[in-house]
Biopython code that builds the backbone (N, CA, C, O; Angstrom):
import numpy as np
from Bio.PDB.StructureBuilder import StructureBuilder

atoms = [
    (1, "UNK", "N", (5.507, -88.148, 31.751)),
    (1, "UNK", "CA", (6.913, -87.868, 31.935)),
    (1, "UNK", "C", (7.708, -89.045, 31.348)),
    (1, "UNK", "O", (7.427, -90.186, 31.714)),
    (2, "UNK", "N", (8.557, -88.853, 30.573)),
    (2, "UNK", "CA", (9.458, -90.016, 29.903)),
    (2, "UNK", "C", (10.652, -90.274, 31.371)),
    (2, "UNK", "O", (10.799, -89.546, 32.353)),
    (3, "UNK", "N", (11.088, -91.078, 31.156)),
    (3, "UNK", "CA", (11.648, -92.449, 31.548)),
    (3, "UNK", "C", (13.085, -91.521, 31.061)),
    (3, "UNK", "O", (13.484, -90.911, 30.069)),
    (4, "UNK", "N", (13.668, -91.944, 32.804)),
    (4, "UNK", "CA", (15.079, -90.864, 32.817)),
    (4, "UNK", "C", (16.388, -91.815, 33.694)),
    (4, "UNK", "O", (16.059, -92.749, 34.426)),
    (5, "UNK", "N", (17.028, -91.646, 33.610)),
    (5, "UNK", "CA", (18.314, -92.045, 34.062)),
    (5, "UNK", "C", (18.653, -91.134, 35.461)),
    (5, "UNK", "O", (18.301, -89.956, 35.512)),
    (6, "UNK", "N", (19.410, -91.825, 36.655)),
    (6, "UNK", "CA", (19.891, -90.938, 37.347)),
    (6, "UNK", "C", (20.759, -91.080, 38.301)),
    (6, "UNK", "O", (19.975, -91.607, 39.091)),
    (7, "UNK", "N", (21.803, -91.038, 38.912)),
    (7, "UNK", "CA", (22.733, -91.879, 39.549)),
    (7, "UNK", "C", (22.696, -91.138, 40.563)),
    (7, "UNK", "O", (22.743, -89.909, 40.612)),
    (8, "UNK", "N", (22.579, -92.168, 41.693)),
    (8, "UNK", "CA", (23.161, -92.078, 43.368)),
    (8, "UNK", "C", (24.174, -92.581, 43.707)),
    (8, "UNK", "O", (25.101, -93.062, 43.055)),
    (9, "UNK", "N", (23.961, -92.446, 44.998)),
    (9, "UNK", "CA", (25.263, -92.909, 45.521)),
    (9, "UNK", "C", (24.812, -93.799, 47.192)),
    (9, "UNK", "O", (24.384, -93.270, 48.217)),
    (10, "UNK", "N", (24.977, -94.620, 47.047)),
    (10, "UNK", "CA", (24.406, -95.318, 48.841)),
    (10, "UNK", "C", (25.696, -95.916, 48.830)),
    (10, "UNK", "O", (26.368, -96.137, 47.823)),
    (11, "UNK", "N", (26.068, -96.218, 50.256)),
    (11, "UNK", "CA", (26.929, -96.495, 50.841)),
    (11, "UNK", "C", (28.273, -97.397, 50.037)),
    (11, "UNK", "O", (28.490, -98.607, 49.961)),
    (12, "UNK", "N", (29.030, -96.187, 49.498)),
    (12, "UNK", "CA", (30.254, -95.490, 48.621)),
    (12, "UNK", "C", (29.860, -96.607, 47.206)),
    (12, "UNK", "O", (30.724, -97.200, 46.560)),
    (13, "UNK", "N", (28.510, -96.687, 46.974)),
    (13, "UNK", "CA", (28.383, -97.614, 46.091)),
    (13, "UNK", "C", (27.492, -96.481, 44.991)),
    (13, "UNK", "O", (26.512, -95.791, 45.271)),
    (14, "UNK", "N", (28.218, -96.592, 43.708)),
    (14, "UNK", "CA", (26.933, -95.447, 42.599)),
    (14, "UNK", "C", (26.213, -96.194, 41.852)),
    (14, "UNK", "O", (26.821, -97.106, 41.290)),
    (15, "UNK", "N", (24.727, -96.073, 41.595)),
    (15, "UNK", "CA", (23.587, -96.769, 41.150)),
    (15, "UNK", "C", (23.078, -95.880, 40.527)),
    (15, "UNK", "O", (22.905, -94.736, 40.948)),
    (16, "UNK", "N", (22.615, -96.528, 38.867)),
    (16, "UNK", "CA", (21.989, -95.725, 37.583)),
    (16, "UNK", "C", (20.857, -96.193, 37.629)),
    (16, "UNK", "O", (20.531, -97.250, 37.089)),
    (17, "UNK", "N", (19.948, -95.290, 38.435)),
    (17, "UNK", "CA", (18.530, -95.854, 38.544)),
    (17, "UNK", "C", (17.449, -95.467, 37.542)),
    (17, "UNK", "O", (16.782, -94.899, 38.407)),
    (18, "UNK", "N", (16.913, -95.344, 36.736)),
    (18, "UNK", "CA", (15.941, -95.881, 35.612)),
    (18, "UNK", "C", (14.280, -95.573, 36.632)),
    (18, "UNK", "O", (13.736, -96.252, 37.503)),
    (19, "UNK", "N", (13.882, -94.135, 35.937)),
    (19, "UNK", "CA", (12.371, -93.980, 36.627)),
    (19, "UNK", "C", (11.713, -93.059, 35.971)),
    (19, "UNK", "O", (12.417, -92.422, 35.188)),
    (20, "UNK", "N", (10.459, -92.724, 36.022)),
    (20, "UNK", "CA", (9.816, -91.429, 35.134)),
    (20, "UNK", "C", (9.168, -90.941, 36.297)),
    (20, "UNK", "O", (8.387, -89.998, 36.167)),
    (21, "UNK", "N", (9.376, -91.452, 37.444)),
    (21, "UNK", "CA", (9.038, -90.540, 38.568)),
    (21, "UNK", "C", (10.016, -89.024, 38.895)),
    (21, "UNK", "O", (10.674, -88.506, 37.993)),
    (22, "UNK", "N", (9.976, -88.538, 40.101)),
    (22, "UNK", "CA", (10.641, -86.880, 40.657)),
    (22, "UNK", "C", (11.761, -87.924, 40.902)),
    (22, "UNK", "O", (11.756, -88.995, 41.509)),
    (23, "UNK", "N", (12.897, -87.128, 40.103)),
    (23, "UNK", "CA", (14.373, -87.259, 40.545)),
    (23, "UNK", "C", (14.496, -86.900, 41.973)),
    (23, "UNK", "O", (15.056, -87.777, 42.630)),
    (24, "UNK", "N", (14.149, -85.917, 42.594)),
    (24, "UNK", "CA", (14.353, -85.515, 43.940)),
    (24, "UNK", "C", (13.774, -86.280, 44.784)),
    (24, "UNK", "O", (14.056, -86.122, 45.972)),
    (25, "UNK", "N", (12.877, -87.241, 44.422)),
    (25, "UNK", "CA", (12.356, -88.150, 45.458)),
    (25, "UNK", "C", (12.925, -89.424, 45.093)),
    (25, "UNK", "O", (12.214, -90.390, 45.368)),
    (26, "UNK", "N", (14.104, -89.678, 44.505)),
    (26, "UNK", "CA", (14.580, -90.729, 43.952)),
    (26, "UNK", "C", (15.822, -90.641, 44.625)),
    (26, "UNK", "O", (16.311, -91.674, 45.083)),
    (27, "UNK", "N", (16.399, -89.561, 44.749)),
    (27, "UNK", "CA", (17.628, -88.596, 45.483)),
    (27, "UNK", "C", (17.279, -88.989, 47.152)),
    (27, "UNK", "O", (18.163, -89.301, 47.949)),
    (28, "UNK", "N", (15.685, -88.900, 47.529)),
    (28, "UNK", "CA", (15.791, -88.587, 48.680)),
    (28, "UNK", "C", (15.847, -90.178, 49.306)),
    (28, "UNK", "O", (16.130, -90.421, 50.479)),
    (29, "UNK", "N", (15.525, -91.185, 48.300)),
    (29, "UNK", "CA", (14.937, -92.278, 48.794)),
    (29, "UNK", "C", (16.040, -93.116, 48.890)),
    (29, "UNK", "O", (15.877, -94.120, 49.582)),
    (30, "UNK", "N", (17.438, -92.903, 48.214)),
    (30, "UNK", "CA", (18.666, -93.088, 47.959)),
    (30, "UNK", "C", (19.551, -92.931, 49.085)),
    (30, "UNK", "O", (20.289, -93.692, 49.710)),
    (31, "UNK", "N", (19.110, -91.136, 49.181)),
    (31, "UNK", "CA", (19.811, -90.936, 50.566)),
    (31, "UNK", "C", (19.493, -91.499, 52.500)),
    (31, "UNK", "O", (20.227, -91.694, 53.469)),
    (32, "UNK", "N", (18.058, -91.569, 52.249)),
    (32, "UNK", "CA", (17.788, -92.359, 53.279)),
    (32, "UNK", "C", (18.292, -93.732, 53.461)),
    (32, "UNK", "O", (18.553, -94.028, 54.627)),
    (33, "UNK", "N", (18.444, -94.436, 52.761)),
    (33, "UNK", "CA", (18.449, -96.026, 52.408)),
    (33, "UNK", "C", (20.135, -95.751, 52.534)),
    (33, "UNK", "O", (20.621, -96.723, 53.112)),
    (34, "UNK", "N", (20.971, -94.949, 52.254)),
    (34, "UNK", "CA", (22.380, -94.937, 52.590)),
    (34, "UNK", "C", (22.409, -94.473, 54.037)),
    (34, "UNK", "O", (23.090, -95.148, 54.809)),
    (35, "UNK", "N", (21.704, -93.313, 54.554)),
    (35, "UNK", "CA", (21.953, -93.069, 55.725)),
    (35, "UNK", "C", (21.469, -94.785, 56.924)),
    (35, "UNK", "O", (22.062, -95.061, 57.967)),
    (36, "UNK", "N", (20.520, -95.455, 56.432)),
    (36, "UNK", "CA", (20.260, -96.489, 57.284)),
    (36, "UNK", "C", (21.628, -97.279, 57.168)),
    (36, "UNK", "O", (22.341, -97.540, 58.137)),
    (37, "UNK", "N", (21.837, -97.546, 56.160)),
    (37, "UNK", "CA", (23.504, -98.360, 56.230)),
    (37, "UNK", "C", (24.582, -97.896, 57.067)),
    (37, "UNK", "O", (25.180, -98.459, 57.984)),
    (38, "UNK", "N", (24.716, -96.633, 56.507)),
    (38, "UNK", "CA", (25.817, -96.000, 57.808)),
    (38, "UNK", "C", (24.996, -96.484, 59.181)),
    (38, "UNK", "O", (25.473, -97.425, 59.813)),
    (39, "UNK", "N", (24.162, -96.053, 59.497)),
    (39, "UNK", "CA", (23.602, -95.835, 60.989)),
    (39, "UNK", "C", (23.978, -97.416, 61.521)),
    (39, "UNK", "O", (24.615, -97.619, 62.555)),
    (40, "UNK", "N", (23.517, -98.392, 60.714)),
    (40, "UNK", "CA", (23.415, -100.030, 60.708)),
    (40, "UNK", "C", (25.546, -100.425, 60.902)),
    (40, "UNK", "O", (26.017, -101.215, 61.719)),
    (41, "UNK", "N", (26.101, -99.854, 60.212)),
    (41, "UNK", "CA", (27.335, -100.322, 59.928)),
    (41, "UNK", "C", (27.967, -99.598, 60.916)),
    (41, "UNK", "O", (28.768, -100.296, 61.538)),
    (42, "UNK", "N", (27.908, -98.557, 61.256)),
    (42, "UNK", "CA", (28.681, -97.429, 62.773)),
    (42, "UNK", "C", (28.479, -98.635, 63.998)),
    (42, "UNK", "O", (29.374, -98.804, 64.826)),
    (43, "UNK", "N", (27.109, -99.518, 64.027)),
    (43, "UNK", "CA", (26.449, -100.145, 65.138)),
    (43, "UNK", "C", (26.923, -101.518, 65.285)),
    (43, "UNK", "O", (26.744, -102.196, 66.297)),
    (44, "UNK", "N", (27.653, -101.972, 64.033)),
    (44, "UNK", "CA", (28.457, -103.395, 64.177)),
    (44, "UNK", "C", (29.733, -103.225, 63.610)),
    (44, "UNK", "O", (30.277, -102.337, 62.954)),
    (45, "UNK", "N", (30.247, -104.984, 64.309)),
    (45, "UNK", "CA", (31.429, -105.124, 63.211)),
    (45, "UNK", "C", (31.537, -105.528, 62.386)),
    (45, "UNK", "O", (32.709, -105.774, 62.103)),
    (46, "UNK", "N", (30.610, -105.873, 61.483)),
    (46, "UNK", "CA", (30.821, -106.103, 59.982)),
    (46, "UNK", "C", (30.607, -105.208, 59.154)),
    (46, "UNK", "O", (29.768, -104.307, 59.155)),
    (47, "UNK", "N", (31.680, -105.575, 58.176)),
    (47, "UNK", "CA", (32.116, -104.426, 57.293)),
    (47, "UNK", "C", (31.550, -105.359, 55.572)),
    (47, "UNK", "O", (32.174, -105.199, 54.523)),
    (48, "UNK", "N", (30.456, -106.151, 55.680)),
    (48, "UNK", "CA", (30.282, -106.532, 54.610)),
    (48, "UNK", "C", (29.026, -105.737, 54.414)),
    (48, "UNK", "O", (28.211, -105.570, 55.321)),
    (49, "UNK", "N", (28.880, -105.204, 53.085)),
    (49, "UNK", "CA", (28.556, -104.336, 52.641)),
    (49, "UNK", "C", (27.046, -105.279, 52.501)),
    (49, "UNK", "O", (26.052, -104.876, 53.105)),
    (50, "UNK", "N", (27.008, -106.066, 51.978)),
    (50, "UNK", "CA", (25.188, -107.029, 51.786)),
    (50, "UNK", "C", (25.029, -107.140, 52.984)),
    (50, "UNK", "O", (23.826, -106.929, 53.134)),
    (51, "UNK", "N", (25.435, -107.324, 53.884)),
    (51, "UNK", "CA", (24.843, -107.744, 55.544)),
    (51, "UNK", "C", (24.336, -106.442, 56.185)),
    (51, "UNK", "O", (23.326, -106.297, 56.874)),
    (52, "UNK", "N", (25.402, -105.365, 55.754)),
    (52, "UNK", "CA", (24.502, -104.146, 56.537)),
    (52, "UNK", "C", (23.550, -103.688, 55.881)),
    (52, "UNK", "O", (22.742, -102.843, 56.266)),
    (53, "UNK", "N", (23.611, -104.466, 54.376)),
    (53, "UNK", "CA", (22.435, -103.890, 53.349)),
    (53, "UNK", "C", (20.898, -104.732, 53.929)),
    (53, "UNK", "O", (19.722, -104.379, 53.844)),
    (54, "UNK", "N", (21.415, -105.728, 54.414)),
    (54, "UNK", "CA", (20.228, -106.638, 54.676)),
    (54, "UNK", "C", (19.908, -105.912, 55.484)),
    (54, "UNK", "O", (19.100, -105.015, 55.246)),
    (55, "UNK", "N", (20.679, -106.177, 57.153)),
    (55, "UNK", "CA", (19.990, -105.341, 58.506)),
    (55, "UNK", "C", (19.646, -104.484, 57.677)),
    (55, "UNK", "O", (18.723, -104.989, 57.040)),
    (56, "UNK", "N", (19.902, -103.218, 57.216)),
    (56, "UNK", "CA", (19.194, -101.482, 56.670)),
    (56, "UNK", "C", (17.527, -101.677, 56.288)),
    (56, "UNK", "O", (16.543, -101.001, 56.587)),
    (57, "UNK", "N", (17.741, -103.274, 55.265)),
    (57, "UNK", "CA", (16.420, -103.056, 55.002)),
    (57, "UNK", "C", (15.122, -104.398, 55.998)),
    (57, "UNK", "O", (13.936, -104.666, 55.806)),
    (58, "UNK", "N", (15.990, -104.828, 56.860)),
    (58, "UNK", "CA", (15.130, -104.980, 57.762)),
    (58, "UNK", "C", (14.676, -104.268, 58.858)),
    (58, "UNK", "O", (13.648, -104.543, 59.476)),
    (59, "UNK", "N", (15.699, -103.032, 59.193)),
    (59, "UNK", "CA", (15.189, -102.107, 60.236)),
    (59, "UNK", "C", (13.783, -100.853, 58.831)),
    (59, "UNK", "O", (12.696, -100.279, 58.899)),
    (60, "UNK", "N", (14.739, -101.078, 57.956)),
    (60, "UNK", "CA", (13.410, -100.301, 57.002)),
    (60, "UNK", "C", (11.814, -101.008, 57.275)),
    (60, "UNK", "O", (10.736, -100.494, 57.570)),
    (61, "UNK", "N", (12.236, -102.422, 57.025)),
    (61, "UNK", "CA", (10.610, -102.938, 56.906)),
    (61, "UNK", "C", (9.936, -102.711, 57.898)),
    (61, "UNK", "O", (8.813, -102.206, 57.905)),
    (62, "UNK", "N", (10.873, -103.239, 59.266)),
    (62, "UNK", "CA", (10.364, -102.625, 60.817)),
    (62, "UNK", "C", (9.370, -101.560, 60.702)),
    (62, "UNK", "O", (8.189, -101.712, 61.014)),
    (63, "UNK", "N", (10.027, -100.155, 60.113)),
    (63, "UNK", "CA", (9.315, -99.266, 59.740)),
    (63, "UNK", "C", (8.434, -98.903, 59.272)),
    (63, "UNK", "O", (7.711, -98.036, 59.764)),
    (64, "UNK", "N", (8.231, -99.518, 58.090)),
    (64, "UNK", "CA", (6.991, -99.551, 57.660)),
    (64, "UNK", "C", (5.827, -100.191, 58.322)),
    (64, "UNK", "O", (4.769, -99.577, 58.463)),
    (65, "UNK", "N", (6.045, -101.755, 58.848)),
    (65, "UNK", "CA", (5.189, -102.127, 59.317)),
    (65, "UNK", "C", (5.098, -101.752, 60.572)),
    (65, "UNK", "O", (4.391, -102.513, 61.233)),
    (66, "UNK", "N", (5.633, -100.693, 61.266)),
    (66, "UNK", "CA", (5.345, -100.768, 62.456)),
    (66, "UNK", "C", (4.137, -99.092, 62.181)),
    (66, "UNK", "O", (3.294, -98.826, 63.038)),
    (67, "UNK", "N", (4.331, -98.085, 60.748)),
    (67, "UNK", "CA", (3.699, -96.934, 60.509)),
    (67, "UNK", "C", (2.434, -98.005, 59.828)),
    (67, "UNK", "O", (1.391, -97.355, 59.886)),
    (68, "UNK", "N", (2.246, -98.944, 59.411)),
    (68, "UNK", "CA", (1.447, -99.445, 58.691)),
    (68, "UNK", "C", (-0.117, -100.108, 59.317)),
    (68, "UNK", "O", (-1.237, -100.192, 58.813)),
    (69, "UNK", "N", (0.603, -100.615, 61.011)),
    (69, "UNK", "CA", (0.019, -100.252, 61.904)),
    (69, "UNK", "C", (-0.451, -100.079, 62.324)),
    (69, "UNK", "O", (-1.406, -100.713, 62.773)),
    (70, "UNK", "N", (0.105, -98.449, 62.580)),
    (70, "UNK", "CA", (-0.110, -97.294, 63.452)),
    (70, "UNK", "C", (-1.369, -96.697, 62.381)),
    (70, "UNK", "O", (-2.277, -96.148, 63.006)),
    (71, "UNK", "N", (-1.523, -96.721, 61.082)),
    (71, "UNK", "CA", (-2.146, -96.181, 60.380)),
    (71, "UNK", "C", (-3.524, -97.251, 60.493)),
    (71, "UNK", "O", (-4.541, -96.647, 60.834)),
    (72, "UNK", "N", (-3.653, -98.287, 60.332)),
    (72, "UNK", "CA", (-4.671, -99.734, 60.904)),
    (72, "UNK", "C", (-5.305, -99.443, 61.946)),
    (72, "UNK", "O", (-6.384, -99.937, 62.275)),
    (73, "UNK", "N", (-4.515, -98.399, 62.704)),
    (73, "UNK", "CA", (-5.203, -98.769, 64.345)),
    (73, "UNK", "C", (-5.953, -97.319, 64.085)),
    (73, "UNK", "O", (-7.140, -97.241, 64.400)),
    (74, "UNK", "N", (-5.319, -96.222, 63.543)),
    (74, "UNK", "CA", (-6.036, -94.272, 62.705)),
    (74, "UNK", "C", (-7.168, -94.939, 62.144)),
    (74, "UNK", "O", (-8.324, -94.610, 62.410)),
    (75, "UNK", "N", (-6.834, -95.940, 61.317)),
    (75, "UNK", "CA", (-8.276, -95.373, 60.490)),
    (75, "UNK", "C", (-9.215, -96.841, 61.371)),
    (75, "UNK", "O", (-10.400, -96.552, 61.210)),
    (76, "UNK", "N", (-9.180, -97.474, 61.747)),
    (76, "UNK", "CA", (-10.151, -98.024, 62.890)),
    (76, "UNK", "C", (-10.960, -97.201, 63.328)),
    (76, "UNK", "O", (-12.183, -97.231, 63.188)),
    (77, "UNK", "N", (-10.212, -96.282, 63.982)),
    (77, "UNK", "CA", (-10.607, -95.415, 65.247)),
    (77, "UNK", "C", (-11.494, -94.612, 64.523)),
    (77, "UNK", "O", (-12.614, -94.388, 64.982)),
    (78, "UNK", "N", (-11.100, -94.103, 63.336)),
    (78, "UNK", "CA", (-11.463, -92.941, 62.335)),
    (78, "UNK", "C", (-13.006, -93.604, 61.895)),
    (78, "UNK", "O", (-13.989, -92.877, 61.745)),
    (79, "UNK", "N", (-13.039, -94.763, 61.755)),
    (79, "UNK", "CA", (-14.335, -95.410, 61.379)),
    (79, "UNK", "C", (-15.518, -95.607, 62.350)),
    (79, "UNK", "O", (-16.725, -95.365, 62.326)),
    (80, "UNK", "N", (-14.518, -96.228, 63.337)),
    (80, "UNK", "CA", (-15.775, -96.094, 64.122)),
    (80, "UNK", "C", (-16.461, -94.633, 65.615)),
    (80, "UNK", "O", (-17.245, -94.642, 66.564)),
    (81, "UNK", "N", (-15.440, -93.529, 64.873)),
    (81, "UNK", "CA", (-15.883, -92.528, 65.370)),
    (81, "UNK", "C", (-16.859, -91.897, 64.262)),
    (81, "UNK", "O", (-17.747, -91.156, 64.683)),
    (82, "UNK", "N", (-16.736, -92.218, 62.349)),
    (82, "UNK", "CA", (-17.567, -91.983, 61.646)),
    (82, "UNK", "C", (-19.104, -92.848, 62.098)),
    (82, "UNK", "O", (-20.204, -92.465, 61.699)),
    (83, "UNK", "N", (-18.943, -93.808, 62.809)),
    (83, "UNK", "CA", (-20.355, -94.483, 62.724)),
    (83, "UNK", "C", (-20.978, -93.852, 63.807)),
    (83, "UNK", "O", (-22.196, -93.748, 63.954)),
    (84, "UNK", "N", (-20.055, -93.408, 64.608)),
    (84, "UNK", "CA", (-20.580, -93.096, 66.117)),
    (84, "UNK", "C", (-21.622, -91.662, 65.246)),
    (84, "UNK", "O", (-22.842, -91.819, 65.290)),
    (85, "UNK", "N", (-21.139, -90.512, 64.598)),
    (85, "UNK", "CA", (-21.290, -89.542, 64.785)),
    (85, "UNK", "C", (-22.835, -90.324, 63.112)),
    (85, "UNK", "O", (-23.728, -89.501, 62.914)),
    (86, "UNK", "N", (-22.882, -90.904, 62.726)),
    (86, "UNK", "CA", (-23.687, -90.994, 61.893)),
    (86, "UNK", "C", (-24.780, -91.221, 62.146)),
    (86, "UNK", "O", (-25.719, -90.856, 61.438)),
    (87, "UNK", "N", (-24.920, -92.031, 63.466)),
    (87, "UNK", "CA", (-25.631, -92.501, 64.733)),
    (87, "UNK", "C", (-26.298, -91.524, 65.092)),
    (87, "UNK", "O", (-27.516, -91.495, 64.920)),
    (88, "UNK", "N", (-25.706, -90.658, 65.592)),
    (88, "UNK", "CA", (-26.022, -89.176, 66.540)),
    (88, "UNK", "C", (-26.356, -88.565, 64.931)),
    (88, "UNK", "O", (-27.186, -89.401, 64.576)),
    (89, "UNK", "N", (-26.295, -88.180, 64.457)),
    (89, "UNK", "CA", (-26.726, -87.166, 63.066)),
    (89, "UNK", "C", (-28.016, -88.052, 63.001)),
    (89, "UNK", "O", (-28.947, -87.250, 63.067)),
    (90, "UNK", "N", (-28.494, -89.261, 62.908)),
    (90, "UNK", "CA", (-29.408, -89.936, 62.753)),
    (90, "UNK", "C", (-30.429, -89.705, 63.280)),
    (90, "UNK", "O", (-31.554, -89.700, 62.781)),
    (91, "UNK", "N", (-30.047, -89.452, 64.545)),
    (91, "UNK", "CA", (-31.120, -89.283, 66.138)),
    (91, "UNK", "C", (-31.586, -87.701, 65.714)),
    (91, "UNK", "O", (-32.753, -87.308, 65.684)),
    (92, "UNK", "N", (-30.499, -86.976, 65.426)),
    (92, "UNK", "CA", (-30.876, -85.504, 65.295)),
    (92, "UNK", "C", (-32.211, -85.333, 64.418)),
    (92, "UNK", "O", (-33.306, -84.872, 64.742)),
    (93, "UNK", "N", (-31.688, -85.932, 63.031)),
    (93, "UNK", "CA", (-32.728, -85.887, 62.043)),
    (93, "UNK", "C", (-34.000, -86.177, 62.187)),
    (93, "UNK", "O", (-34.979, -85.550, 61.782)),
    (94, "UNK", "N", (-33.909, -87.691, 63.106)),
    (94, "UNK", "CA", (-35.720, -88.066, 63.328)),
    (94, "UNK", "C", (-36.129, -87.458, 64.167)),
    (94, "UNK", "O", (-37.325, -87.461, 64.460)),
    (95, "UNK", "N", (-35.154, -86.709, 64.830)),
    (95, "UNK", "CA", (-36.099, -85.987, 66.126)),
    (95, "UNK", "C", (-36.376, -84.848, 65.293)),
    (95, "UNK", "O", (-37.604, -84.814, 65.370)),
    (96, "UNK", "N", (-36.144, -84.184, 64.774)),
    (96, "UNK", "CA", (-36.041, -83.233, 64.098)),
    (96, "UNK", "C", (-37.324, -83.240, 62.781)),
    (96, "UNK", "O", (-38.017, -82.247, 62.557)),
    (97, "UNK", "N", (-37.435, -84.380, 62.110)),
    (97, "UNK", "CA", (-38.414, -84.629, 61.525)),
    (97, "UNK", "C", (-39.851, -84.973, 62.312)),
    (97, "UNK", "O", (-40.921, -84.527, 61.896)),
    (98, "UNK", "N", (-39.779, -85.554, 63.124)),
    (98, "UNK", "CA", (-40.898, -85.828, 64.390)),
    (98, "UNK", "C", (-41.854, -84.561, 64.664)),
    (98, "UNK", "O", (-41.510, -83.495, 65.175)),
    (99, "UNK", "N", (-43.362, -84.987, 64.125)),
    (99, "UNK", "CA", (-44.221, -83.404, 64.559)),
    (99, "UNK", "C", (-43.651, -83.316, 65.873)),
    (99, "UNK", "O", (-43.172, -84.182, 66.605)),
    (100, "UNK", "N", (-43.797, -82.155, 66.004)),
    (100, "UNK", "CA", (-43.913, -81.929, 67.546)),
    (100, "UNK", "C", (-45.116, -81.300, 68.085)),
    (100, "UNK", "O", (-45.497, -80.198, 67.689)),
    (101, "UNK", "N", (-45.866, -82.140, 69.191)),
    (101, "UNK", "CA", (-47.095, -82.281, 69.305)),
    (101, "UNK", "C", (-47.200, -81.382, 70.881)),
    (101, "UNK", "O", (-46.652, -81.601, 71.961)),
    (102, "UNK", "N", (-48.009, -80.476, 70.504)),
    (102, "UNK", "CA", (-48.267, -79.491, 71.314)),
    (102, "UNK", "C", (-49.158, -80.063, 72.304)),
    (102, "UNK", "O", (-50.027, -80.889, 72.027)),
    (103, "UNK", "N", (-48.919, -79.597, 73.496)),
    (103, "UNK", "CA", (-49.691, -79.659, 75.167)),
    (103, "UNK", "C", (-50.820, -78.641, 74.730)),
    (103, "UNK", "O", (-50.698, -77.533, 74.207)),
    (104, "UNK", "N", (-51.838, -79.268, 75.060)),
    (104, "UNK", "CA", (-52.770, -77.975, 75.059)),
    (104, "UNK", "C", (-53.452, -77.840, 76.978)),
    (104, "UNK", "O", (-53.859, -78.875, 77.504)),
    (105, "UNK", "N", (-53.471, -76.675, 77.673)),
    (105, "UNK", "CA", (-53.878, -76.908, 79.017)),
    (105, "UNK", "C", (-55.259, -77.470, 79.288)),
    (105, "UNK", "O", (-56.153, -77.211, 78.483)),
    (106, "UNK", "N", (-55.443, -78.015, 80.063)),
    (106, "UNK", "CA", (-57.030, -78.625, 80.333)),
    (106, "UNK", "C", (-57.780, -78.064, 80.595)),
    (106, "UNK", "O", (-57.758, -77.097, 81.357)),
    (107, "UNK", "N", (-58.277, -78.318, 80.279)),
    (107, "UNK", "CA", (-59.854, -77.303, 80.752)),
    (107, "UNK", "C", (-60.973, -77.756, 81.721)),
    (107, "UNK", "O", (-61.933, -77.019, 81.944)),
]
sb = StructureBuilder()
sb.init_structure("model")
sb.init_model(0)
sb.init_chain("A")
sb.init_seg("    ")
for serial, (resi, resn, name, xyz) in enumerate(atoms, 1):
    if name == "N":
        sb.init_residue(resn, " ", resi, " ")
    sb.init_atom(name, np.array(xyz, "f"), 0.0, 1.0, " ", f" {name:<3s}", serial, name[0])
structure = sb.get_structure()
């Protein structure tokens, strides 16, 4: 995909952003990142536009690292429920491979 031009708009500010990625995810990533400013700027009294830009993208990073995480602690869990069950598939197999040695009654 060639390399495209595309203008947003974040908080009453318009930006010609430069990407060969989906415009619509460029749109969406725009509009989020403005909606955090409003949300950030409704919540104080400053009306300087870099300060609520800062807070926006420190409650952003919050975010991430707090999904980044949450995803650290998934695939932990995810691993060592893979070892658990590799364990048990293990046991199955040798038992499973194991003659099985017949009782014969006494005589």
């Amino acid at each position: 995909m060639s390399e495209q031009t595309i203008k947003v708009e974040i908080y009453n500010q318009t930006y010609s952003i430069r990407s060969d990625g989906d415009n619509e995810y460029i749109l969406d990533l725009a509009e989020y990142v403005d909606s955090k400013m409003r949300e950030i700027s409704s919540g104080t009294l400053t009306v300087d536009s870099l300060k609520v830009a800062i807070l926006a993208a420190l409650h952003i990073a919050d975010e991430f690292y707090q999904l980044k995480h949450a995803q650290a602690q998934t695939d932990a869990q995810l691993a060592l429920r893979s070892s658990e069950c590799s364990v048990m598939l293990d046991r199955i197999l040798k038992h499973r491979d194991d003659p099985v040695q017949e009782i014969s009654p006494q005589q």
